[in-house]
Backbone bond lengths (Angstrom), bond angles and torsions (degrees), N, CA, C in turn:
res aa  C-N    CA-C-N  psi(-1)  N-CA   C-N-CA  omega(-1)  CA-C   N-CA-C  phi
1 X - - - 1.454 - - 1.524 108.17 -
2 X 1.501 107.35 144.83 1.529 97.59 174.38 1.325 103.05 -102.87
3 X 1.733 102.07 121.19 1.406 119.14 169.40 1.840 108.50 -74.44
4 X 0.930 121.76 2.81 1.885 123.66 -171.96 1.104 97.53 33.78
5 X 1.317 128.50 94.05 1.607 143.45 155.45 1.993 92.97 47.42
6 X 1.145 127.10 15.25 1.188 122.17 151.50 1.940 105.62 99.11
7 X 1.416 86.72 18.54 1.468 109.56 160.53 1.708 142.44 -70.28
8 X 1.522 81.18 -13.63 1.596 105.90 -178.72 1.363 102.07 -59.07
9 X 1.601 116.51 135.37 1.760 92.82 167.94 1.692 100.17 -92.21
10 X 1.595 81.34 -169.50 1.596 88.38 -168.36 1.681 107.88 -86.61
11 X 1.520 128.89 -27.94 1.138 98.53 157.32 1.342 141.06 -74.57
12 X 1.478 132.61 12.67 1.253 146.82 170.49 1.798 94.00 -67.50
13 X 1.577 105.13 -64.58 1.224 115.20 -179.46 1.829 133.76 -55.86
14 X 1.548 85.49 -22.56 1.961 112.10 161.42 1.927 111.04 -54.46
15 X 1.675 67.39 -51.36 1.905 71.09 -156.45 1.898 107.08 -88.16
16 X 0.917 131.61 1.31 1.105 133.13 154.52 1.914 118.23 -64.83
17 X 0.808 135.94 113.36 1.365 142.53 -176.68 1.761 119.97 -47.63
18 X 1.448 100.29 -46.64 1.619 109.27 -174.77 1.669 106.92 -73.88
19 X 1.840 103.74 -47.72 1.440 100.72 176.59 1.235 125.27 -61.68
20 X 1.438 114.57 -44.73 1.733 112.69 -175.42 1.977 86.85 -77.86
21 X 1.081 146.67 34.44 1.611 128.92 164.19 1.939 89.42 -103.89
22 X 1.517 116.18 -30.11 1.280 119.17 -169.52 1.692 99.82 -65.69
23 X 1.569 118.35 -54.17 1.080 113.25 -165.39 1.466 125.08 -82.64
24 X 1.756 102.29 -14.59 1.432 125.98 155.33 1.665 121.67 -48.44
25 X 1.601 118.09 -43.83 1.471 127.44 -179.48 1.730 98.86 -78.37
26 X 1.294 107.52 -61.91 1.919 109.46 -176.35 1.227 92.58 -50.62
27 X 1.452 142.90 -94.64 1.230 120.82 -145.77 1.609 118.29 -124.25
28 X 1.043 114.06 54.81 1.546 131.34 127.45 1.769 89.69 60.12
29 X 1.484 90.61 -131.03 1.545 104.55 -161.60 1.621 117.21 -77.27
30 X 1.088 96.91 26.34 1.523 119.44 -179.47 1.357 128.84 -91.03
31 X 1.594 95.58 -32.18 1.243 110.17 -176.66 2.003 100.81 -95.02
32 X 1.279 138.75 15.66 1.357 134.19 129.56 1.608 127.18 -72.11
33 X 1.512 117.34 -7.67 1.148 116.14 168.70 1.859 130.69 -58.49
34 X 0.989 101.66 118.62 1.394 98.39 163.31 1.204 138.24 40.33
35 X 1.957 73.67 -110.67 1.866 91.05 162.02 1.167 140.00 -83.63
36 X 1.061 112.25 29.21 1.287 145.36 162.97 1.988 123.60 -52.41
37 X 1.233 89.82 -47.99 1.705 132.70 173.04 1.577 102.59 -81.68
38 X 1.387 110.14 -50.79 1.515 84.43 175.02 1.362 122.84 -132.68
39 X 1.009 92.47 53.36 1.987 125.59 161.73 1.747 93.77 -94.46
40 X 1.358 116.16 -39.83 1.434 105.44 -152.66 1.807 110.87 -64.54
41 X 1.435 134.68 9.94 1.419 132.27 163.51 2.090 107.41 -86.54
42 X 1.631 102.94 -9.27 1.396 100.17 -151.36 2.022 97.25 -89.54
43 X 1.245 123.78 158.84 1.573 115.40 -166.01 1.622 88.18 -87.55
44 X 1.522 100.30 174.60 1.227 102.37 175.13 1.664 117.77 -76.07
45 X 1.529 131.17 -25.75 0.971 129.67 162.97 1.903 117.29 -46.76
46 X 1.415 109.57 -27.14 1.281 105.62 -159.79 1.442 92.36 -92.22
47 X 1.223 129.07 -34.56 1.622 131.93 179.20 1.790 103.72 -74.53
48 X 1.082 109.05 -61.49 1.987 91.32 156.69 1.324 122.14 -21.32
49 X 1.276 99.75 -58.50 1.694 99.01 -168.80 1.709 118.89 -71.05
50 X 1.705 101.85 -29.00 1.367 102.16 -172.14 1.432 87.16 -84.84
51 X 1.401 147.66 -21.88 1.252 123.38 -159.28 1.791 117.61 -100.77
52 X 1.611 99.92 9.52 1.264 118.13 164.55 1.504 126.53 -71.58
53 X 1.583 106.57 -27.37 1.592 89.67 158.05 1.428 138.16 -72.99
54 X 1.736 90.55 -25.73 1.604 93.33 -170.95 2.386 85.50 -100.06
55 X 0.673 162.66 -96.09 1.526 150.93 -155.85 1.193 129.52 -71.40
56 X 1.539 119.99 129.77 1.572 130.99 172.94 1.557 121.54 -19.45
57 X 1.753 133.54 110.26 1.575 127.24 -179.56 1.498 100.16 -18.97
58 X 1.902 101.66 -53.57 1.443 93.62 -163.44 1.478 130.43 -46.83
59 X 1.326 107.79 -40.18 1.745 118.95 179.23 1.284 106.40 -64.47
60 X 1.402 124.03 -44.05 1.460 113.23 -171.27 1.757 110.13 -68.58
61 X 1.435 96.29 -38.36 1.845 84.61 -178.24 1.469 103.62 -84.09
62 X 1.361 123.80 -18.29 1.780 92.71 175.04 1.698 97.36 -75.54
63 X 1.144 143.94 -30.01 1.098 126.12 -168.42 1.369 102.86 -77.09
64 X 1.218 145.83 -27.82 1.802 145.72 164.89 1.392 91.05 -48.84
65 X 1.330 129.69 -65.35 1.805 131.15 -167.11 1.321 90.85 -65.03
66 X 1.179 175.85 -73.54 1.161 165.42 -90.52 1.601 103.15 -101.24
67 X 1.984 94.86 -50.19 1.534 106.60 -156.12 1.422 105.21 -75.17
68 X 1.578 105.39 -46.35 1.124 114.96 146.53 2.066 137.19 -6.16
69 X 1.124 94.86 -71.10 1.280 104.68 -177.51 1.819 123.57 -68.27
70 X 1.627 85.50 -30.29 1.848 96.05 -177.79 1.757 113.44 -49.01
């Protein structure tokens, strides 16, 4: 998938089927949260960054390579 230097927002990445199944398996019951819904105007660089306080570099870049690859 082309993430465009990680410009994609995240509801582009919602509404695509394969990507939200990627972020559906990584983080589970997470993805009924909230802000979840209104994250979806924010790019994927900007949800990387916010999701670095709360998850391991490692998770965030295998999940960039993952989304990546679809």
């Amino acid at each position: 998938m082309d993430l465009r230097n990680q410009t994609i927002t995240v509801g582009e990445l919602l509404d695509d089927p394969k990507s939200r199944a990627v972020f559906q398996r990584r983080f589970g019951k997470l993805m009924k949260h909230p802000m979840v819904g209104a994250a979806r105007s924010l790019t994927l660089r900007q949800l990387a960054e916010m999701a670095a306080v709360y998850l391991p570099q490692k998770t965030i870049q295998d999940t960039l390579r993952e989304l990546s690859q679809i």
